[in-house]
C-alpha positions as CSV (number, residue, x, y, z in Angstrom):
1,X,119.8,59.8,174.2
2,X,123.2,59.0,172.6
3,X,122.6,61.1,169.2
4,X,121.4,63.9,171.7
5,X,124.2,63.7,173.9
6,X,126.6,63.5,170.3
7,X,124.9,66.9,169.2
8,X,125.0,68.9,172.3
9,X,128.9,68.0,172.4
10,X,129.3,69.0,168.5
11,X,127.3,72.1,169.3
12,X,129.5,72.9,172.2
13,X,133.0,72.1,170.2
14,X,131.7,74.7,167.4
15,X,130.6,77.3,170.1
16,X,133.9,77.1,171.7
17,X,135.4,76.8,168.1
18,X,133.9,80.3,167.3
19,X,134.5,81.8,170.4
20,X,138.2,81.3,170.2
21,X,137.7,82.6,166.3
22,X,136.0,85.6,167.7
23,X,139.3,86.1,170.2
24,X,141.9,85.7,167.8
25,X,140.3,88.0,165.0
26,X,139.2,90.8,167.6
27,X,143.4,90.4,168.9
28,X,144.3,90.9,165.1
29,X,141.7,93.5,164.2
30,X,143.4,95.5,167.4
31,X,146.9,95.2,166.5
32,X,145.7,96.1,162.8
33,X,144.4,99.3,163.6
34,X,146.7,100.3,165.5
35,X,150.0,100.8,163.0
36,X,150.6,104.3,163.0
37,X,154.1,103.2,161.7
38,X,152.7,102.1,158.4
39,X,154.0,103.4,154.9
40,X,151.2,103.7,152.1
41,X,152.1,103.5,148.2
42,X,152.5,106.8,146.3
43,X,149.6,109.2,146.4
44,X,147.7,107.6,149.0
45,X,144.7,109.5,150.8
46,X,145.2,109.8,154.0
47,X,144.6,107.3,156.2
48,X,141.4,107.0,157.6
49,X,140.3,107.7,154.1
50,X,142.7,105.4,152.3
51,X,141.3,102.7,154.6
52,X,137.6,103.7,153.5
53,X,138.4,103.5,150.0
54,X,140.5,100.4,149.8
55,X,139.3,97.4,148.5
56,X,141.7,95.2,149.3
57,X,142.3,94.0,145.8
58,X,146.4,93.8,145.6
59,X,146.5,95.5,141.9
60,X,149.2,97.9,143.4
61,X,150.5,95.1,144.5
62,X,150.7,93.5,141.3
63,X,151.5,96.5,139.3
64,X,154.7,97.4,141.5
65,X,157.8,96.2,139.2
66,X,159.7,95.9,141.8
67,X,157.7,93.6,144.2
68,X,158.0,96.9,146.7
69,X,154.7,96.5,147.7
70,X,153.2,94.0,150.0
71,X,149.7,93.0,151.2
72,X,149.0,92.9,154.6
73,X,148.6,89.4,156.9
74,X,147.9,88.6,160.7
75,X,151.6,88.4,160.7
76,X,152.2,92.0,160.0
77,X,150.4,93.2,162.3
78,X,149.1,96.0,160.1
79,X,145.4,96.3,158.5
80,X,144.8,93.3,156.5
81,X,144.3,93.5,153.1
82,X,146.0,96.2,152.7
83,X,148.7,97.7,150.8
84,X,152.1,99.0,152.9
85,X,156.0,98.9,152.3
86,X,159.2,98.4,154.0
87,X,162.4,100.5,152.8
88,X,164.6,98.6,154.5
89,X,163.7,95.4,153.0
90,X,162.9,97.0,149.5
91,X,162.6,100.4,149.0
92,X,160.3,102.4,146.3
93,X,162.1,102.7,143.7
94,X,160.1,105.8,142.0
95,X,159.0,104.7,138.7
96,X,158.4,107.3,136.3
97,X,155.0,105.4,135.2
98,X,154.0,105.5,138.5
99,X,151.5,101.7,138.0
100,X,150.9,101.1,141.2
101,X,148.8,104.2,141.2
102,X,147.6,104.0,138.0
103,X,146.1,100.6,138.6
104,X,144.2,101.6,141.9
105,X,140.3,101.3,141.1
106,X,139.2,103.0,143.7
107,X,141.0,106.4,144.3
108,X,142.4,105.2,147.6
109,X,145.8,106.2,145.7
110,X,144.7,109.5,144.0
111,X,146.2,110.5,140.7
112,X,145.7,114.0,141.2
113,X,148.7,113.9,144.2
114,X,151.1,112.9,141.6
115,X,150.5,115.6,138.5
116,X,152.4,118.3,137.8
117,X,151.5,120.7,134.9
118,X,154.4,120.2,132.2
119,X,154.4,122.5,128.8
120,X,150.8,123.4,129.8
121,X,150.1,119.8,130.0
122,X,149.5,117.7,132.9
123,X,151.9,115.0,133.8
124,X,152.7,112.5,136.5
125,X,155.6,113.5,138.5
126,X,156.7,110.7,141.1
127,X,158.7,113.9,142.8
128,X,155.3,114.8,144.3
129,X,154.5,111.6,145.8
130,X,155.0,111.7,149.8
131,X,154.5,108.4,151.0
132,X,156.8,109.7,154.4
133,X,159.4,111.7,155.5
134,X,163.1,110.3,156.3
135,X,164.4,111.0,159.9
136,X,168.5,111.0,160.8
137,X,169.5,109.3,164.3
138,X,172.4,112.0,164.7
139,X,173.6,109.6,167.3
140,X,173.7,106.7,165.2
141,X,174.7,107.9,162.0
142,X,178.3,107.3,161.5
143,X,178.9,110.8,159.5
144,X,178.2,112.4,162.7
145,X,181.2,111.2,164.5
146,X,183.7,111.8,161.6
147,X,183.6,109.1,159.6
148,X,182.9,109.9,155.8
149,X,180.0,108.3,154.7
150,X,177.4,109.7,152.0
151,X,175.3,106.4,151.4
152,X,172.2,107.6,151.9
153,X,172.7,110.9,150.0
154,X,174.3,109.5,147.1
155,X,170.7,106.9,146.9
156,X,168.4,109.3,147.1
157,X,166.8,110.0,143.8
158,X,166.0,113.8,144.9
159,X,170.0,114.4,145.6
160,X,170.9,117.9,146.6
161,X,167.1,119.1,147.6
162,X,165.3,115.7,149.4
163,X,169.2,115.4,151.1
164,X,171.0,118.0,151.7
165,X,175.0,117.0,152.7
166,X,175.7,119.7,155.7
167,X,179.5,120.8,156.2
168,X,180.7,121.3,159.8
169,X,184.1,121.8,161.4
170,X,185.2,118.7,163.7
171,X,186.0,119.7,167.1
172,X,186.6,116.8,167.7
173,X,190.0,116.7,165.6
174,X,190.3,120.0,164.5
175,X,191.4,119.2,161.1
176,X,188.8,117.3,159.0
177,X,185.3,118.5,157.7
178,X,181.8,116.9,158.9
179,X,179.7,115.8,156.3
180,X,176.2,115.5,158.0
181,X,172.9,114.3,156.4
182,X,170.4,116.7,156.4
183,X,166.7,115.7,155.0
184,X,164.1,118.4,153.8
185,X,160.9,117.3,154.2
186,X,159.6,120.2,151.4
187,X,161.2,117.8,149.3
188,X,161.5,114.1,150.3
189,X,159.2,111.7,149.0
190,X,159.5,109.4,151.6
191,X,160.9,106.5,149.1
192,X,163.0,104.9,151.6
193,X,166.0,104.5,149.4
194,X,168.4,106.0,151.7
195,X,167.2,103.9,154.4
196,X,168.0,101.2,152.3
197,X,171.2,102.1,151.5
198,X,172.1,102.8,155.5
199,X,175.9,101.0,155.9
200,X,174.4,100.8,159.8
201,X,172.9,97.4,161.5
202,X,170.2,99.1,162.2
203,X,169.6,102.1,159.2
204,X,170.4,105.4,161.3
205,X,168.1,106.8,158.6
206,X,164.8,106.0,158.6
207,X,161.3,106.6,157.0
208,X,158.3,107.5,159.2
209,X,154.7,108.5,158.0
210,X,154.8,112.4,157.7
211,X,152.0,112.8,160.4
212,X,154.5,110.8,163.2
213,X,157.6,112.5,161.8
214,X,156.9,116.4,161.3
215,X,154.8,119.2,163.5
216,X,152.0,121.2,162.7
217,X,152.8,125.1,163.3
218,X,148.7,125.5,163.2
219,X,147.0,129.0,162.0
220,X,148.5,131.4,164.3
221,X,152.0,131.5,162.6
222,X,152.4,133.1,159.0
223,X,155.8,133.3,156.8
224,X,155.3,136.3,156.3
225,X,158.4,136.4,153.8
226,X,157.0,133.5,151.7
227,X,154.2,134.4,149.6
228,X,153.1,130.7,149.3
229,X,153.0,130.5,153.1
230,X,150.8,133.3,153.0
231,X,148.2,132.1,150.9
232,X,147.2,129.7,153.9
233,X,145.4,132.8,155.2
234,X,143.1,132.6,152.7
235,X,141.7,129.4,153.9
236,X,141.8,130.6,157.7
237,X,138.1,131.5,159.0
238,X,138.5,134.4,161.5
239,X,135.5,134.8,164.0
240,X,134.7,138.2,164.1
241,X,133.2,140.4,167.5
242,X,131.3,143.3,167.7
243,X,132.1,145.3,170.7
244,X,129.8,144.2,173.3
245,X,131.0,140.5,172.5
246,X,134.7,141.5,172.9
247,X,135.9,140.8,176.6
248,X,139.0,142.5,178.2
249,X,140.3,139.4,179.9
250,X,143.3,140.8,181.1
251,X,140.9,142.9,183.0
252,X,138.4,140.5,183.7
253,X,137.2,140.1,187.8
254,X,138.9,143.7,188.4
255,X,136.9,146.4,190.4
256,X,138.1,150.0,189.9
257,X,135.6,151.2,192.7
């Protein structure tokens, strides 16, 4: 009767045991998946497929020179296993080489996102890596009020096309210049060494994933001026009508008798 009683109770202490497992994991597994804040590596798929492809095995990790890159724990609150980065802390630094790509097994960081032609030859070309997009709190950013600061555009490894330095008039004095940050996301890489580099508590310059950071103008709109712009039509499927599909629907519910 004892051993029984000894059993049941041992029984119960793992049940409970796995049930509060079960809890904690499902909590993590919910704050994991949703990070839509997170910063991949260079080159990284996107994200659902990055996260379909990744293995989990930390040889970016390893690779990275300058110990950028970090695998993800409960603590983070970001998908574990996983690779991620935080400029503030240590930004990417852009290495030429590019090894935390080159070491990734399963093409969860793709190659092919980081080569430019060169002398007819391919070559990687860290420029093409966009791993985010950096965003300027105007209202934060101490240029904006007058005060001369070019931190974050003197870090940036693209200087002059990834930050652009914007002059203004201040009205505020009437006398000295503004000399406002101005990111282009054509060329930012999303490195994070501007944010970095911020003189501000908190940076007033920050990197975001491109999908949080920028719009989507969609089909309907066409640079009409900008002949690569224009080459998105070929990849546009238009729907055609014959003329007794076609519908007047300005007209539509109108009786002319």
């Amino acid at each position: 009767m004892e051993k029984s009683r000894r059993n049941f109770i041992s029984a119960l202490s793992a049940l409970g045991l796995c049930t509060f497992g079960g809890i904690v994991w499902s909590v993590a597994v919910d704050e994991a998946v949703s990070a839509p804040l997170i910063l991949r590596p260079p080159a990284a798929q996107d994200e659902k497929e990055f996260l379909s492809l990744c293995i989990k095995c930390g040889l970016c990790v390893e690779a990275c020179p300058y110990d950028t890159l970090k695998l993800a724990d409960f603590e983070s609150k970001k998908p574990l296993g996983t690779p991620y980065y935080e400029p503030r802390k240590i930004p990417c630094y852009m290495c030429p080489d590019i090894p935390c790509v080159l070491a990734c097994p399963t093409n969860a960081l793709d190659t092919k996102k980081v080569i430019s032609i060169k002398k007819d030859k391919q070559a990687l070309d860290i420029n093409k890596a966009r791993m985010g997009v950096a965003v300027v709190d105007e209202k934060s950013c101490v240029a904006f009020w007058g005060i001369q600061c070019d931190a974050c555009y003197r870090a940036c490894p693209i200087m002059g096309s990834a930050i652009k330095l914007e002059f203004k008039r201040n009205e505020r004095t009437g006398k000295h210049a503004l000399l406002m940050p101005v990111v282009d996301s054509e060329f930012c890489t999303g490195c994070g060494l501007c944010e970095h580099a911020c003189i501000t508590k908190k940076a007033a310059i920050f990197v975001l994933p491109r999908e949080v950071a920028l719009g989507d103008v969609g089909d309907h709109y066409i640079k009409g001026w900008d002949k690569k712009d224009e080459n998105r039509l070929d990849k546009i499927e238009v729907k055609k009508q014959n003329e007794t599909e076609a519908v007047d629907y300005l007209n539509e519910g109108i009786s002319y008798e």
